[in-house]
RODO-2510 file (C-alpha; in nm, 4 decimals, decimal comma):
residues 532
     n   res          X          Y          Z
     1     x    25,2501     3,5176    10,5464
     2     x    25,3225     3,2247    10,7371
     3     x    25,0243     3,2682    10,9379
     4     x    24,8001     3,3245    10,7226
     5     x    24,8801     2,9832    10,5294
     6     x    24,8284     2,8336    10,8806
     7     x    24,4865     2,9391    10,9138
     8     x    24,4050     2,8799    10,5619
     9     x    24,5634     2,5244    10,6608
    10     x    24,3732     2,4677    10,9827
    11     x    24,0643     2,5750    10,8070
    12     x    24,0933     2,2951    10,5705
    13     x    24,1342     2,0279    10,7901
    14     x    23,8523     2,1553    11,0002
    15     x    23,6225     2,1275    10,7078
    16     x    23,7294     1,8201    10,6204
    17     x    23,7068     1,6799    10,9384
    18     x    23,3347     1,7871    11,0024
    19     x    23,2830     1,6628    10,5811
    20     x    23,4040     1,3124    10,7309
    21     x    23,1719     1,3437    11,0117
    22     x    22,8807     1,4294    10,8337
    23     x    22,9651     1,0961    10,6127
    24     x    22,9666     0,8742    10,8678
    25     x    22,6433     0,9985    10,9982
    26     x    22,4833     0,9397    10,6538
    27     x    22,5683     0,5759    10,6521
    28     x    22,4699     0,5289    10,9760
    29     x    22,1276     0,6055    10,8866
    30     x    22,1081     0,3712    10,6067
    31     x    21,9138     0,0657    10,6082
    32     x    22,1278    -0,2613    10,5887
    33     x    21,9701    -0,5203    10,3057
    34     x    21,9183    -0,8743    10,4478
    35     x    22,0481    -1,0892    10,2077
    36     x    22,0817    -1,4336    10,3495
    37     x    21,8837    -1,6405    10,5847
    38     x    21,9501    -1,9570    10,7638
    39     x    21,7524    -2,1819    11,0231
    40     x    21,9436    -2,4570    11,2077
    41     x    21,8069    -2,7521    11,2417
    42     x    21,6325    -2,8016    10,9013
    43     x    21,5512    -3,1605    11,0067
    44     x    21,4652    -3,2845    11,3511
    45     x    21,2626    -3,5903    11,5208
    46     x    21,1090    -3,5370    11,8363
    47     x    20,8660    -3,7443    12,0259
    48     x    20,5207    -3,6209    12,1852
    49     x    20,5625    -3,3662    12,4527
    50     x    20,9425    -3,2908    12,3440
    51     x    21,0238    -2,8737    12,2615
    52     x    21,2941    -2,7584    12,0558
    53     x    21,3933    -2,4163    11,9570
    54     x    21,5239    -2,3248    11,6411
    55     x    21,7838    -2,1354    11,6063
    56     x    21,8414    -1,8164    11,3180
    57     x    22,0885    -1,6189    11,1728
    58     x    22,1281    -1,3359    10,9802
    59     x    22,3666    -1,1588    10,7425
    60     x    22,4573    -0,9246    10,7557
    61     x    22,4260    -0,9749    11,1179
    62     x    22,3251    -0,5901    11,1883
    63     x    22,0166    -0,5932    10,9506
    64     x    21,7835    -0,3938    11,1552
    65     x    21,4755    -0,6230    11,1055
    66     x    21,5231    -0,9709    11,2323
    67     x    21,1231    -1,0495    11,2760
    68     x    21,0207    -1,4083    11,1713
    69     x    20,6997    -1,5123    11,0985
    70     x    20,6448    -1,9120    11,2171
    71     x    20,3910    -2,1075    11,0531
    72     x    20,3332    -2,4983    11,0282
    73     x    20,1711    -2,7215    10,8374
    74     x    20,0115    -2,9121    10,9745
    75     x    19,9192    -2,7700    11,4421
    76     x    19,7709    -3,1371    11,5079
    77     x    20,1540    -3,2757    11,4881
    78     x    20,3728    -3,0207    11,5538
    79     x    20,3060    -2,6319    11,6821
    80     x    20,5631    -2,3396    11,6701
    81     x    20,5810    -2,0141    11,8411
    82     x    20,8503    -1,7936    11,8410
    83     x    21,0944    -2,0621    11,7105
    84     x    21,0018    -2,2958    11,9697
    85     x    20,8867    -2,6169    11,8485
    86     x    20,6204    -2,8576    12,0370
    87     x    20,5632    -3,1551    11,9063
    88     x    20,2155    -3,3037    11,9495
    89     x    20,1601    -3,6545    11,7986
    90     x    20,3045    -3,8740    11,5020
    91     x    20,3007    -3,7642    11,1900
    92     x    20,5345    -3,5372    10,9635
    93     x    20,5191    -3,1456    10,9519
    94     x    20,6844    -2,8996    10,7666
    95     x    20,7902    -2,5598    10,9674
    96     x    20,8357    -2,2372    10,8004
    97     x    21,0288    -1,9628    10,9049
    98     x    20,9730    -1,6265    10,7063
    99     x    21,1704    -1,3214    10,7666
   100     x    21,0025    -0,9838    10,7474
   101     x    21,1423    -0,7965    10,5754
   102     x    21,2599    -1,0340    10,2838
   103     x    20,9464    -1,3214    10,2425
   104     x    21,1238    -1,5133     9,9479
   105     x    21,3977    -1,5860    10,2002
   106     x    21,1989    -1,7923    10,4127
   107     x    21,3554    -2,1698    10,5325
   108     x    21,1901    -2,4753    10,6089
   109     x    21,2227    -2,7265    10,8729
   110     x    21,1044    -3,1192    10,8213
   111     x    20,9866    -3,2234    11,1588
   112     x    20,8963    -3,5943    11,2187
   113     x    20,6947    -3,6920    11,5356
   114     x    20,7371    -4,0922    11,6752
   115     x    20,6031    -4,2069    11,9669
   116     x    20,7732    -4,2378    12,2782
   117     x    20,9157    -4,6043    12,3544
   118     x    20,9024    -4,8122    12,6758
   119     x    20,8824    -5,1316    12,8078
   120     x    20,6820    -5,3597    13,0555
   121     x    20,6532    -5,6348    13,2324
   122     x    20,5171    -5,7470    13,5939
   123     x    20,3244    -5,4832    13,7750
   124     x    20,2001    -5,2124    13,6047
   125     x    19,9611    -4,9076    13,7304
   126     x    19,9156    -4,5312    13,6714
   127     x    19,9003    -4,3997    13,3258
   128     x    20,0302    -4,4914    12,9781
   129     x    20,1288    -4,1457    12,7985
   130     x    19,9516    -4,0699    12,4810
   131     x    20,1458    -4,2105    12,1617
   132     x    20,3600    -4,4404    12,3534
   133     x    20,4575    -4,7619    12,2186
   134     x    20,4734    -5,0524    12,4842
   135     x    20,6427    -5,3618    12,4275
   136     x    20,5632    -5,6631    12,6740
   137     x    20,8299    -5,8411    12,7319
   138     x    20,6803    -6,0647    12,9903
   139     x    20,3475    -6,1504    13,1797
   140     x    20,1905    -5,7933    13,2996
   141     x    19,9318    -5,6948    13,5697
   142     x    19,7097    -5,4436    13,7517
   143     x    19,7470    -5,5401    14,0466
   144     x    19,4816    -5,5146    14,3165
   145     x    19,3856    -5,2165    14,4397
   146     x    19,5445    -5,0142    14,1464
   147     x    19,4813    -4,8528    13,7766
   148     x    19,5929    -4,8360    13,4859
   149     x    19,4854    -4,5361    13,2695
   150     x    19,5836    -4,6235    12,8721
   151     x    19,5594    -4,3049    12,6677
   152     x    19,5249    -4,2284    12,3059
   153     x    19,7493    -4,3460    12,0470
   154     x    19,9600    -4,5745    12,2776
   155     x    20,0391    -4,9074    12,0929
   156     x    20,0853    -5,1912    12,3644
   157     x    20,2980    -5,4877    12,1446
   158     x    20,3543    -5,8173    12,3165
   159     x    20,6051    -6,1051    12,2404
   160     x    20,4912    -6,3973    12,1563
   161     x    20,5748    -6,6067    12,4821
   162     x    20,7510    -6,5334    12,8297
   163     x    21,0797    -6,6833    12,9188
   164     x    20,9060    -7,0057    13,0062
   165     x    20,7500    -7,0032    12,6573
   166     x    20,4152    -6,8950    12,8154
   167     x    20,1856    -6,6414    12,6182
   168     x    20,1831    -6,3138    12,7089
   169     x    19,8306    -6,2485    12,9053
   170     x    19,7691    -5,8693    13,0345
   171     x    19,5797    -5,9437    13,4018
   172     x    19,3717    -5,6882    13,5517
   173     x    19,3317    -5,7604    13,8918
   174     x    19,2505    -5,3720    13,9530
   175     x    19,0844    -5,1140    13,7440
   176     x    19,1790    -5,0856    13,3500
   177     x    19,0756    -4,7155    13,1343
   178     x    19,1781    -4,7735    12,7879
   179     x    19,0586    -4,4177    12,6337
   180     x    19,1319    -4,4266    12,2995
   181     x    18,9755    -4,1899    12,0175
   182     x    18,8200    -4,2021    11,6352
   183     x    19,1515    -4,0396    11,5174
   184     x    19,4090    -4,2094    11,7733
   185     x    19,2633    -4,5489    11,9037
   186     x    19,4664    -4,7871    12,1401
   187     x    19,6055    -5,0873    11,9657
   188     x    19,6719    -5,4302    12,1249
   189     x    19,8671    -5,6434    11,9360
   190     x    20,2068    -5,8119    11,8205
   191     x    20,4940    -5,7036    11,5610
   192     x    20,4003    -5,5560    11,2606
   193     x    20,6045    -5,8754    11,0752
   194     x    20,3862    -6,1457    11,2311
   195     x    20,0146    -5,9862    11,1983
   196     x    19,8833    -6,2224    10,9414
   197     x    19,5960    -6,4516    10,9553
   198     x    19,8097    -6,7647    10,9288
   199     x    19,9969    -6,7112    11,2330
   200     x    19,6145    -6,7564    11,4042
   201     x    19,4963    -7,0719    11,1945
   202     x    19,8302    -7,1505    11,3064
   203     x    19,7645    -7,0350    11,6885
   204     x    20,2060    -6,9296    11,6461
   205     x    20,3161    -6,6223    11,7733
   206     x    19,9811    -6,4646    11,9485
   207     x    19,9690    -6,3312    12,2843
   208     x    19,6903    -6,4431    12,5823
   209     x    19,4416    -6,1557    12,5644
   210     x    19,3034    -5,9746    12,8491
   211     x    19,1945    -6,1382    13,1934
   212     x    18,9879    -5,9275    13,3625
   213     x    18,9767    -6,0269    13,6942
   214     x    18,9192    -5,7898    13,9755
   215     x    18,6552    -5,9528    14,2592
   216     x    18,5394    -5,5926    14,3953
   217     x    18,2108    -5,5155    14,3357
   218     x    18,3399    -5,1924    14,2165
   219     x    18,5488    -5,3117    13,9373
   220     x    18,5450    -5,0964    13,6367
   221     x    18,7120    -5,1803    13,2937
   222     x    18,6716    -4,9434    12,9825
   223     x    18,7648    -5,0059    12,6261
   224     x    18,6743    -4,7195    12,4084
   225     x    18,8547    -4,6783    12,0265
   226     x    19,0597    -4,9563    12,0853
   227     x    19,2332    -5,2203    11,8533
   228     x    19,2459    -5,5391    11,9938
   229     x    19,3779    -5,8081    11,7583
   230     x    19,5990    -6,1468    11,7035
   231     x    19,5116    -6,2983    12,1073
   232     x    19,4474    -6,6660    12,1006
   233     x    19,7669    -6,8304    12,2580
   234     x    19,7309    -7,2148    12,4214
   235     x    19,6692    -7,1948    12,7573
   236     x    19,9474    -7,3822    12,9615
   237     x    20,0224    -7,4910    13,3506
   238     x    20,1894    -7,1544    13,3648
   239     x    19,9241    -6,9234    13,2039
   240     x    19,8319    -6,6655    13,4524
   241     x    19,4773    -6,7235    13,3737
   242     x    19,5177    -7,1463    13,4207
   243     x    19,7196    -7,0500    13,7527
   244     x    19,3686    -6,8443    13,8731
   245     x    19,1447    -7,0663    13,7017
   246     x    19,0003    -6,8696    13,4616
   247     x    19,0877    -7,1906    13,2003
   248     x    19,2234    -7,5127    13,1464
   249     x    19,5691    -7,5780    13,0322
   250     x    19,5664    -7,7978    12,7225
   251     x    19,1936    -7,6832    12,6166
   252     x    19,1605    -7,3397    12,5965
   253     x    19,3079    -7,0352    12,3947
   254     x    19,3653    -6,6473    12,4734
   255     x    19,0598    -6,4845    12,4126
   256     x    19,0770    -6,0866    12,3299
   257     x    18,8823    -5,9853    12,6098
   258     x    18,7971    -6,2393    12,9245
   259     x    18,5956    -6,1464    13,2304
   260     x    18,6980    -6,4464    13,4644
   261     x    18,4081    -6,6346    13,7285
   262     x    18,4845    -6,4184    14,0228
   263     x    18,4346    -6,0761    13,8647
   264     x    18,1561    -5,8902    13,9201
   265     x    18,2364    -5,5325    13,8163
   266     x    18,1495    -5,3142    13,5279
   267     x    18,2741    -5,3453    13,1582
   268     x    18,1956    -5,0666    12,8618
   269     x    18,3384    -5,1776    12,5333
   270     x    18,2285    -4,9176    12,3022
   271     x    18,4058    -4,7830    11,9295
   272     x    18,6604    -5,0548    11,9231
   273     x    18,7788    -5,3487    11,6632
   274     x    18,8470    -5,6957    11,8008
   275     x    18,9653    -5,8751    11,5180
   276     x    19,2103    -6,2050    11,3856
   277     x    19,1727    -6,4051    11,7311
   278     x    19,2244    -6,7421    11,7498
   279     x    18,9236    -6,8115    11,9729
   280     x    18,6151    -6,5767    12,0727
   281     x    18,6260    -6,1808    12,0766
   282     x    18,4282    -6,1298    12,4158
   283     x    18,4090    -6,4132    12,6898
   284     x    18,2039    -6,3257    12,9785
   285     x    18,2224    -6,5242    13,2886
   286     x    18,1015    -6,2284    13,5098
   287     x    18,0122    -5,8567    13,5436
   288     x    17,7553    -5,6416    13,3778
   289     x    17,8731    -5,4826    13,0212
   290     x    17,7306    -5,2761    12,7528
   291     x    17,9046    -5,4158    12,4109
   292     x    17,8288    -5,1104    12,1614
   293     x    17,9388    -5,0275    11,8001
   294     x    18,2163    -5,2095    11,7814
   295     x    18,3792    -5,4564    11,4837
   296     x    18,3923    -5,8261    11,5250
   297     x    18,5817    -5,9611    11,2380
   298     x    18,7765    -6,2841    11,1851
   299     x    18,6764    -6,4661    11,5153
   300     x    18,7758    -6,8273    11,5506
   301     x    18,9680    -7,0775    11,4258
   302     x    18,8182    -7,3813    11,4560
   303     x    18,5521    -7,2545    11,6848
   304     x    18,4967    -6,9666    11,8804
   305     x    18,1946    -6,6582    11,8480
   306     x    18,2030    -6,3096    11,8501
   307     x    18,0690    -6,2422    12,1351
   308     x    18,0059    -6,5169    12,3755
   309     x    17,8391    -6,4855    12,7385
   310     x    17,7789    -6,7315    13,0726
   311     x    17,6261    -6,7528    13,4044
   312     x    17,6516    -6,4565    13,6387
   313     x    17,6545    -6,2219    13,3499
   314     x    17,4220    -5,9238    13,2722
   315     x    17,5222    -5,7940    12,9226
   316     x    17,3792    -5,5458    12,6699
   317     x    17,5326    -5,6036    12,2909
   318     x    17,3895    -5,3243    12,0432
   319     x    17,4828    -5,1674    11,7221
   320     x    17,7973    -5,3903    11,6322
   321     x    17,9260    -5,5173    11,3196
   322     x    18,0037    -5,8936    11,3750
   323     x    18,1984    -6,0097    11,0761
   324     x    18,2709    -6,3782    10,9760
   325     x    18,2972    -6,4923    11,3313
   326     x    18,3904    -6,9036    11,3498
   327     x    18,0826    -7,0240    11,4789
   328     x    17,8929    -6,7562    11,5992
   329     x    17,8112    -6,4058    11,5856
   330     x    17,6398    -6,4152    11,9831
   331     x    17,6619    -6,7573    12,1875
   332     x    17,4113    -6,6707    12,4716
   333     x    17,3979    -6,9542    12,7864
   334     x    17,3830    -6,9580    13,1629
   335     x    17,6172    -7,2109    13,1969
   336     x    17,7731    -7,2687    13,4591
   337     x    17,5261    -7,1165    13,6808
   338     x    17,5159    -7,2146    14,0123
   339     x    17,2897    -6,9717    14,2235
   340     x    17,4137    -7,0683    14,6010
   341     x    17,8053    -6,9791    14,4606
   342     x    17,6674    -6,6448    14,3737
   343     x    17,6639    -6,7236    13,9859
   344     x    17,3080    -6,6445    13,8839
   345     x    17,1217    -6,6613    13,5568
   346     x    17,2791    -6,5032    13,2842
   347     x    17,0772    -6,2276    13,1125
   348     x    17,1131    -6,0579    12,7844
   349     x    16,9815    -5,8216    12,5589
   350     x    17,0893    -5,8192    12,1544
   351     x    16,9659    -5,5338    11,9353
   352     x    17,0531    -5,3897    11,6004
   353     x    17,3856    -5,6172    11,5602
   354     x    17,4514    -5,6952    11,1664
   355     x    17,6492    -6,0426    11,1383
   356     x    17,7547    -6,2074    10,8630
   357     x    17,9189    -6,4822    10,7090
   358     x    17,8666    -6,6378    11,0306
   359     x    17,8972    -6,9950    11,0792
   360     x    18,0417    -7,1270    10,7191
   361     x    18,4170    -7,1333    10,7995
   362     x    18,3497    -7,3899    11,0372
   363     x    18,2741    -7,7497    10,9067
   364     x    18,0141    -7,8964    11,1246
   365     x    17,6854    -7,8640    11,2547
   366     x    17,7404    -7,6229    11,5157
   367     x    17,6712    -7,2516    11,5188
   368     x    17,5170    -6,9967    11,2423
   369     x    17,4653    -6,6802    11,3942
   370     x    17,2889    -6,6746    11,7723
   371     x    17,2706    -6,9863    11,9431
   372     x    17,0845    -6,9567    12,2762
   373     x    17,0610    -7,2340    12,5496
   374     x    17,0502    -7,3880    12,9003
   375     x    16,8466    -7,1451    13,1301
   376     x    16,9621    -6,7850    12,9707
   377     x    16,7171    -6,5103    12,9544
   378     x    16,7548    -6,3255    12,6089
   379     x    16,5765    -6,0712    12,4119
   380     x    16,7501    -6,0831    12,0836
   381     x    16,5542    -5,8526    11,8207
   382     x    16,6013    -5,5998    11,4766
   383     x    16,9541    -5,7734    11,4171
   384     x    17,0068    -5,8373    11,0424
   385     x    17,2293    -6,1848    10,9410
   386     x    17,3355    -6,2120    10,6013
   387     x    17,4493    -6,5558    10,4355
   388     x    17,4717    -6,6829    10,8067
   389     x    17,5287    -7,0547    10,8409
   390     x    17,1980    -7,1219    11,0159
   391     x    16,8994    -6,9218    11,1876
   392     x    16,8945    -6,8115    11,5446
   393     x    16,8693    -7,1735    11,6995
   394     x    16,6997    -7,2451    12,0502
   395     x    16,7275    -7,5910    12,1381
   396     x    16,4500    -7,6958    12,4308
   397     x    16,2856    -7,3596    12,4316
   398     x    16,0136    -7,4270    12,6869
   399     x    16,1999    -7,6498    12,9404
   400     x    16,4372    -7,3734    13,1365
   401     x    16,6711    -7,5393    13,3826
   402     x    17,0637    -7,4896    13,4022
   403     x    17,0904    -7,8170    13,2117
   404     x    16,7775    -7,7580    12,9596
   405     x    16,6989    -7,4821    12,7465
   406     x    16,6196    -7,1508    12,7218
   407     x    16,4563    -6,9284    13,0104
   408     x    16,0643    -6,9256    12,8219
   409     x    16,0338    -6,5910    12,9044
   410     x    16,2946    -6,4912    12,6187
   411     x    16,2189    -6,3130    12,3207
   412     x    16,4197    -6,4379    11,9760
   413     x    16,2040    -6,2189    11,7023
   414     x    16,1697    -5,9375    11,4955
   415     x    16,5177    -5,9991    11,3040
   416     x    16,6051    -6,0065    10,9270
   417     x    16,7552    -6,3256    10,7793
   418     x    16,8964    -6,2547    10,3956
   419     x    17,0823    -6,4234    10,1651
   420     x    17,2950    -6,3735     9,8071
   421     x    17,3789    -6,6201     9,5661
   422     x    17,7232    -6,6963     9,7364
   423     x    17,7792    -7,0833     9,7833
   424     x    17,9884    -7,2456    10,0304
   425     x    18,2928    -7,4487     9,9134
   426     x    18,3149    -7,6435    10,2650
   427     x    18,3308    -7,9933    10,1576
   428     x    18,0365    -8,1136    10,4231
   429     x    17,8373    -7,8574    10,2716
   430     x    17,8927    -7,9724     9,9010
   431     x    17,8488    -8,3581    10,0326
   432     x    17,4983    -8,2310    10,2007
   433     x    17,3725    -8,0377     9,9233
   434     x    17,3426    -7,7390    10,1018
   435     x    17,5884    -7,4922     9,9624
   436     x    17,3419    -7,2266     9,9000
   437     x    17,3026    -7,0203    10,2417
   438     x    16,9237    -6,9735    10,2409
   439     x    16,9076    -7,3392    10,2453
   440     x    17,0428    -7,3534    10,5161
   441     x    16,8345    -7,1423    10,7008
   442     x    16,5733    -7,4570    10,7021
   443     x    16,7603    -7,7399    10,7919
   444     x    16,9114    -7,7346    11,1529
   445     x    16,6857    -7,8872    11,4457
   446     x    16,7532    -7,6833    11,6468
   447     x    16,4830    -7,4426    11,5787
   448     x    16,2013    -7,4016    11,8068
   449     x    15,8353    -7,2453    11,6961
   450     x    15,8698    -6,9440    11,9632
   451     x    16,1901    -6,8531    11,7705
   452     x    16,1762    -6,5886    11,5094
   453     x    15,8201    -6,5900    11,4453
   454     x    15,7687    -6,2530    11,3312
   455     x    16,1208    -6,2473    11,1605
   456     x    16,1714    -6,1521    10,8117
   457     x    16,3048    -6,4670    10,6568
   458     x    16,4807    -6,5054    10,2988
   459     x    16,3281    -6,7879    10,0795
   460     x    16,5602    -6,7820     9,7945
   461     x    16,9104    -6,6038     9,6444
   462     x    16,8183    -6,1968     9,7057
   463     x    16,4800    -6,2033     9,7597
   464     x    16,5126    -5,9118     9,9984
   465     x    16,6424    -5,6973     9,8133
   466     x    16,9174    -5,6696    10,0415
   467     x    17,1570    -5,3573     9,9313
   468     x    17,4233    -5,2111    10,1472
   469     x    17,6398    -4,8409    10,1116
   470     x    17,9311    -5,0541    10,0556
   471     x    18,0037    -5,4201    10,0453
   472     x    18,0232    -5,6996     9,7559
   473     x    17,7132    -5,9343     9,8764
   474     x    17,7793    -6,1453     9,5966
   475     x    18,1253    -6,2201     9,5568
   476     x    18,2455    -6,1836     9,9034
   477     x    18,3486    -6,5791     9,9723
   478     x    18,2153    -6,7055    10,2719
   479     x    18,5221    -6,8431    10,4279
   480     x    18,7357    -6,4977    10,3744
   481     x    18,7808    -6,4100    10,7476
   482     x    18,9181    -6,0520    10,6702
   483     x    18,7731    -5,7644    10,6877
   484     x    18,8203    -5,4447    10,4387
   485     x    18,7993    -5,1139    10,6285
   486     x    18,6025    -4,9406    10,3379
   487     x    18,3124    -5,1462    10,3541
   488     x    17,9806    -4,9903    10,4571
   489     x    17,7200    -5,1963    10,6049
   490     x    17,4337    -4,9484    10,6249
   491     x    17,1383    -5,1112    10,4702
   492     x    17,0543    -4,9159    10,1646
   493     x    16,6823    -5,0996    10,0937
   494     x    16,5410    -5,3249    10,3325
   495     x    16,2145    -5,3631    10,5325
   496     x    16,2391    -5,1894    10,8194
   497     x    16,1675    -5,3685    11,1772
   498     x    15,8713    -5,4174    11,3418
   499     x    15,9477    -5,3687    11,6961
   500     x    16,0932    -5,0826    11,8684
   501     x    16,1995    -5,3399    12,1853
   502     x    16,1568    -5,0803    12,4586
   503     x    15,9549    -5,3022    12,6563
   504     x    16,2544    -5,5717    12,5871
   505     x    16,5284    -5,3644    12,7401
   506     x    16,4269    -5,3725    13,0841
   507     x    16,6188    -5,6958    13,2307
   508     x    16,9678    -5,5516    13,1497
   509     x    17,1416    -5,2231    13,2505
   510     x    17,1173    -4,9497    12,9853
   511     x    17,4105    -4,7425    13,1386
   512     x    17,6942    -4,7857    13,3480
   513     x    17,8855    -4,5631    13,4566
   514     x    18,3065    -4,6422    13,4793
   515     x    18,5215    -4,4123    13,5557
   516     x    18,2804    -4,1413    13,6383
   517     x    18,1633    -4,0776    13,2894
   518     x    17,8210    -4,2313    13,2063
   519     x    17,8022    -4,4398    12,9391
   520     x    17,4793    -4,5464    12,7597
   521     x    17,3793    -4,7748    12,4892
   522     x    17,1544    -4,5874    12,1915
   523     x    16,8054    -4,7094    12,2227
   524     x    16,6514    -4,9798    11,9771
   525     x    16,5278    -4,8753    11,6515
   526     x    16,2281    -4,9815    11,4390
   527     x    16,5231    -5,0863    11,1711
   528     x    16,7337    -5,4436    11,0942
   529     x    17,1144    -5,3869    11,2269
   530     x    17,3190    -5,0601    11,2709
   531     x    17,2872    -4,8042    11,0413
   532     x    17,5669    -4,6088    10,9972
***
């Protein structure tokens, strides 16, 4: 009996043994539900170039599926693969992180992209980072023999003054590549707090501008999609550029860009805005350049052009919005030309160029729109000035010398003068009568009968029928230096030109080529200004 409860006993346990078994078994097999979902960090700044992987957790922590779908919003700031964060260039950018299996789980992760941070000050060469912000702290330079390569997105910000109370100039004495873009262009300027057009009526807080002054023959400088705003310090005895005598302490003022006497290489200024300076935008003293669709706007305090060239120069200034400069829009001259020092005649070529509001923030007699003199050779044609102080004026056209006027063999013709019914509220111009701008386009003597000839020349308020995409003709005052980014200056109705000017080309470069790319100004067309 005993034994048989035994086995009956044993049998039991055996069965429930292999029943607990096969249990086990069965919830092994079972699929374990995901129910929560976390992503750490859920917030993170990086800078350009910086990675970061992002770290998940499940729970249960045995859920069989841990896939994760990565997404972000927005690839131009921030990437993600994997969990592994890149970030790209400023901006904000939201990463997602879904998990298979259960979608309405899915985390996000606010990234924010600054730029990197650095300073300089003395000697400076090699390359700038993309979406770096530099702040000068003191006087900087290329030095000879060197380059600097700038690249997009990098925001150079100088102090006001030195520790001698100097302003900040940035000499090349080297090779310069400032390669900005459309979307991410290079910005020169100061702080944020002080970018107001007082502080340049003012000439307070504005740094020297940029001294280009490398002697090689092979000296290249390239500006493309730049910002170059708020130069125009007083030159001092310690001014880098007074020390090399580029200019004259107690007379002169940063201008944006500078190519000093002694340089004779290659500048390309192409896609960029020089704005808010306290004298001219351009200043060439030397080299060969191709100025092309760029923004002039706000020249000039007292005095000072757009675009303004000398002796020894070879320059080629097309398709560029020149904007209530000063004085004026293009102040062409070969002075200072002195052929045995190696400073020859200055040449230049002016095409397609739209200025306006030129001339009628200064009060006096000087300036307009082009002003042309003492030996230059010019061919200045299809440019369209509206409510411009003056005409092109040409004073002793027909008596070249270095000291006399303009070389005869110039061409000033085939532009577009038009007027609105603005009014000037300078004083003088109240006093004289002559508040009306088409008035004034009469009344300077400085006018010669080779000048404009052929040019299409407003008579009264409108008479053109002037219309552009996108800018207030009428009620624009004249003495408003700044410039609105949605305005559109392609001429809507207007005659067209009547010159193509390929013949007119010929005594200036076309192309240059800086640092190995080729670059080359559009061709003239049978049009007044740039269209757009």
């Amino acid at each position: 009996m005993m034994k048989k409860v035994m086995s009956m006993l044993l049998m039991v346990i055996t069965m429930t043994a292999v029943a607990t078994l096969t249990s086990c078994s069965d919830d092994d097999n079972e699929n374990v539900t995901l129910s929560k979902f976390t992503i750490d960090p859920t917030a993170t700044t990086l800078t350009p170039g910086e990675t970061l992987e992002v770290k998940t957790q499940f729970f249960p922590e045995n859920v069989d599926n841990k896939n994760v779908t990565w997404t972000s919003s927005d690839n131009e700031v921030a990437t993600v693969s994997n969990g592994v964060l890149t970030a790209l260039k400023p901006g904000n950018a939201t990463i997602t992180a879904t998990p298979e299996d259960m979608p309405q789980l899915a985390q996000k992760l606010s990234i924010n992209v600054v730029n990197n941070a650095m300073t300089a000050e003395g000697e400076v060469s090699g390359t700038w980072k993309a979406y770096t912000t530099v702040t000068v702290t003191g006087q900087v330079k290329v030095p000879e023999g060197k380059s600097l390569t700038i690249e997009e997105g990098v925001e150079i910000i100088f102090n006001s003054s030195d520790a001698k109370g100097t302003g900040i100039e940035f000499t090349v004495d080297g090779n310069i590549y400032c390669q900005g873009t459309q979307e991410a262009p290079i910005l020169f300027s100061i702080p944020a707090t002080e970018r107001n057009y007082q502080n340049v009526t003012n000439c307070k807080n504005l740094w020297g501008g940029i001294m280009l002054n490398n002697k090689a023959a092979d000296a290249e400088a390239l500006f493309d999609n730049c910002i170059i705003e708020y130069a125009g310090s007083a030159m001092t005895e310690t001014s880098p550029s007074v020390v090399s005598g580029i200019y004259t302490a107690g007379e002169d003022y940063g201008v944006q860009i500078t190519t000093g006497p002694q340089f004779k290489g290659k500048l390309v200024v192409n896609s960029c805005t020089i704005r808010y300076g306290f004298a001219d935008g351009i200043y060439m003293q030397g080299g060969e350049a191709i100025i092309t669709h760029n923004i002039f706007a706000g020249n000039g305090s007292t005095g000072g052009e757009a675009v303004n060239v000398k002796a020894g120069t070879s320059t080629l200034v097309a398709y560029n919005v020149m904007y209530s400069p000063n004085t004026n829009g293009l102040k062409l001259s070969s002075s200072g030309q002195d052929d045995a020092a190696g400073r020859g005649q200055a040449k230049c070529v002016a095409y397609n160029n739209t200025i306006i509001n030129a001339g009628w923030r200064r009060d006096g007699t000087k300036g307009g729109c082009i002003y042309v003199e003492k030996n230059i050779q010019a061919n200045v044609f299809n440019n369209l000035m509206v409510n411009c102080k003056y005409r092109a004026q040409a004073p002793k056209w027909g008596t070249p010398g270095v000291s006399d006027g303009c070389d005869d063999k110039s061409v000033i013709d085939y532009n577009c003068y038009a007027a609105s019914s603005i009014v000037s509220t300078l004083q003088q111009d109240i006093d004289d009568q002559t508040t009306v701008p088409y008035l004034n386009y009469v009344s300077n003597k400085n006018y010669a009968d080779a000048v404009d000839a052929h040019s299409l020349i407003a008579k009264g308020a409108n008479d053109l029928g002037l219309a552009f995409a996108s800018y207030p003709i009428d009620t624009n005052k004249l003495d408003n230096p700044l410039y609105d980014d949605t305005w559109n200056f392609a001429a809507t109705t207007l005659p067209s030109g009547t010159t193509d000017g390929s013949s007119l080309t010929g005594i200036v470069k076309t192309s240059l080529q800086v640092g190995g790319k080729t670059y080359t100004a559009d061709a003239p067309q049978q049009f007044f200004g740039a269209k757009k």
